[in-house]
C-alpha positions in Angstrom: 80.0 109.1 92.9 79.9 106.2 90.6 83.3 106.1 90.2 84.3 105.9 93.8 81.4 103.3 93.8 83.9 101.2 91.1 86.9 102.2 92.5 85.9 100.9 96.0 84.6 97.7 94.5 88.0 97.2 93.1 89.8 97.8 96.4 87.3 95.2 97.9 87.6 92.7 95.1 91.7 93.2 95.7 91.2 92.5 99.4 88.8 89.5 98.5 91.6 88.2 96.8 94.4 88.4 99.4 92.2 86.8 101.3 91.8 83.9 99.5 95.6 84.1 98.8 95.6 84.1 102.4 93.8 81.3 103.2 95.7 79.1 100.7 99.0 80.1 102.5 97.4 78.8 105.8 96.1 75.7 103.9 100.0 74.8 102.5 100.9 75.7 106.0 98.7 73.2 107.9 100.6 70.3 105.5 104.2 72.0 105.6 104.6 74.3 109.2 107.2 72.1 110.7 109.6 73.2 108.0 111.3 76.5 107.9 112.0 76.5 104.3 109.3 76.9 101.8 110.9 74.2 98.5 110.6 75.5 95.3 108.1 73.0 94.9 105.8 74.5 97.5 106.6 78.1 96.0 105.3 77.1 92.7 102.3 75.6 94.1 101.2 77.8 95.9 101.2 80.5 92.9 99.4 78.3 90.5 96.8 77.8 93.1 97.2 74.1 94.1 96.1 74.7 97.3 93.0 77.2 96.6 93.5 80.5 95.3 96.8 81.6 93.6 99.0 83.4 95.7 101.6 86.1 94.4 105.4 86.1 94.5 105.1 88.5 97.2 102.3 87.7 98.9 104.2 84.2 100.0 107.6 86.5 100.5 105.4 88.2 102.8 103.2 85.6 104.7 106.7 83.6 104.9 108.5 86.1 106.8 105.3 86.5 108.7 105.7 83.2 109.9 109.4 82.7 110.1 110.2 81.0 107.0 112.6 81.6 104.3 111.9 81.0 100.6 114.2 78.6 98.3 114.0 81.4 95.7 117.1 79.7 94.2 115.6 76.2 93.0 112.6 78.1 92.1 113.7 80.4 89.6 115.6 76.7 88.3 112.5 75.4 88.7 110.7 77.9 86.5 114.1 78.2 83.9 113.5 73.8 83.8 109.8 74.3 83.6 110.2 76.9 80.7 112.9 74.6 78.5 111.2 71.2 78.8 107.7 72.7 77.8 106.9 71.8 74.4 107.6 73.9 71.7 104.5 73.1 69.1 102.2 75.8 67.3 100.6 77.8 69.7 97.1 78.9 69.2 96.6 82.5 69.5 93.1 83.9 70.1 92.2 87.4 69.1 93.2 90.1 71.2 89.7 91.3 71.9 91.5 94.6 73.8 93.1 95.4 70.6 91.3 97.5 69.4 90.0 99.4 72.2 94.0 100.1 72.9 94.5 101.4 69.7 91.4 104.2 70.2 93.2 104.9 73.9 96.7 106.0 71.9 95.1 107.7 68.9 93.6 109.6 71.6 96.8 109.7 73.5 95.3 108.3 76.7 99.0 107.5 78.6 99.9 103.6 79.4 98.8 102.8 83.0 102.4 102.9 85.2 102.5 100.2 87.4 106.2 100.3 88.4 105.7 101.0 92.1 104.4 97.2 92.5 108.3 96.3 92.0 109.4 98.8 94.4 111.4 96.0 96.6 115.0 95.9 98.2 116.8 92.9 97.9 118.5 92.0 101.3 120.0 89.1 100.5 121.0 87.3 96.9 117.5 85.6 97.2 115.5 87.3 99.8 113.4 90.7 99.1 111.8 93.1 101.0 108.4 94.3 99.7 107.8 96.7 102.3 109.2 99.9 99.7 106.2 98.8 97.8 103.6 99.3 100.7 104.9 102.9 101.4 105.0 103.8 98.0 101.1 105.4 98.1 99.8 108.1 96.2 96.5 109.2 95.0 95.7 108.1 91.4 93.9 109.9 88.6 91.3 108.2 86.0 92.5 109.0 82.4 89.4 107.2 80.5 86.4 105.4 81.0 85.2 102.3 78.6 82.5 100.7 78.3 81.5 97.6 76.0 84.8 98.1 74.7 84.5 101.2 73.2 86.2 104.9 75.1 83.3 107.0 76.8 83.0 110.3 78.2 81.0 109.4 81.0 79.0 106.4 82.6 75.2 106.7 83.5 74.3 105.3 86.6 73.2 101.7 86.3 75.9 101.5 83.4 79.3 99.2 83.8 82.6 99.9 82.7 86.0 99.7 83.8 88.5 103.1 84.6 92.1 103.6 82.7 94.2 105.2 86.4 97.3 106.7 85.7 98.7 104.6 88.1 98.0 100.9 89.9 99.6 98.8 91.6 97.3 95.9 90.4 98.2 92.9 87.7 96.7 93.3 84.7 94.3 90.5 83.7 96.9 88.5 82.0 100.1 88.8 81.9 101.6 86.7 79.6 104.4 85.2 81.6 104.5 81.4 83.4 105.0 83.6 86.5 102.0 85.8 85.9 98.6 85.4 87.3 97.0 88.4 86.5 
């Protein structure tokens, strides 16, 4: 039971967020409806969360076509490519990787990688527009492979305890991706 318990609070947090997403689309859209392109500009900040919450690739595909619009997807990914080059190139601090070690126990125990590859189940229909909709049918029940807790791999969790699942598959972000793009 506590495990649907966590996985239903994950499913609500996710809907929590894409609402938020949601809200920030409106917001942009109350400044920008009378245009029926989305700029690259707007793209971009949308997903770093300039208007509230940070909204997905995908989610603005989506809301756009929702509303009629069509995405510059062209001058964005310039935008990123210009974004990426004129960053400065300097030592970068690296903290630990505090998950390190915990995803070291899950392969000596040959716990298998999450797959998350149906999240980029998309079609493109034209040379910049995408249709997510492959990703929304492609549903299938999951399987929990481990359980963690205080960063260490567990057999079980006692009620009252927290921890977080290892699914065999997801079609959530991880927390951080690494990538400009990525938003976790």
């Amino acid at each position: 039971q506590r495990v649907c318990d966590i996985v239903l609070a994950t499913i609500e947090y996710h809907d929590r967020q894409r609402e938020q997403a949601i809200k920030s689309f409106n917001k942009m859209m109350s400044k920008f409806g009378q245009n029926k392109e989305l700029s690259a500009e707007v793209i971009y900040a949308l997903e770093i969360g300039t208007y509230g919450s940070s909204v997905p690739l995908e989610l603005i595909h989506e809301q756009a076509q929702a509303n009629g619009l069509t995405l510059n997807i062209a001058g964005y990914k310039m935008l990123l490519q210009n974004r990426k080059t004129t960053t400065p190139t300097g030592p970068i601090l690296v903290t630990p990787d505090v998950a390190s070690p915990l995803v070291n126990e899950l392969v000596s125990r040959h716990v298998p990688s999450t797959n998350d590859a149906f999240k980029y189940h998309y079609a493109s229909v034209n040379n910049d527009e995408y249709d997510f909709n492959l990703m929304y049918q492609t549903t299938s029940p999951c399987s929990i492979q481990g359980l963690c807790c205080n960063g260490e791999v567990i057999l079980r969790l006692q009620e009252g305890d927290q921890g977080q699942i290892i699914l065999d598959r997801t079609c959530f972000y991880a927390e951080s991706g690494g990538q400009e793009a990525d938003r976790g």
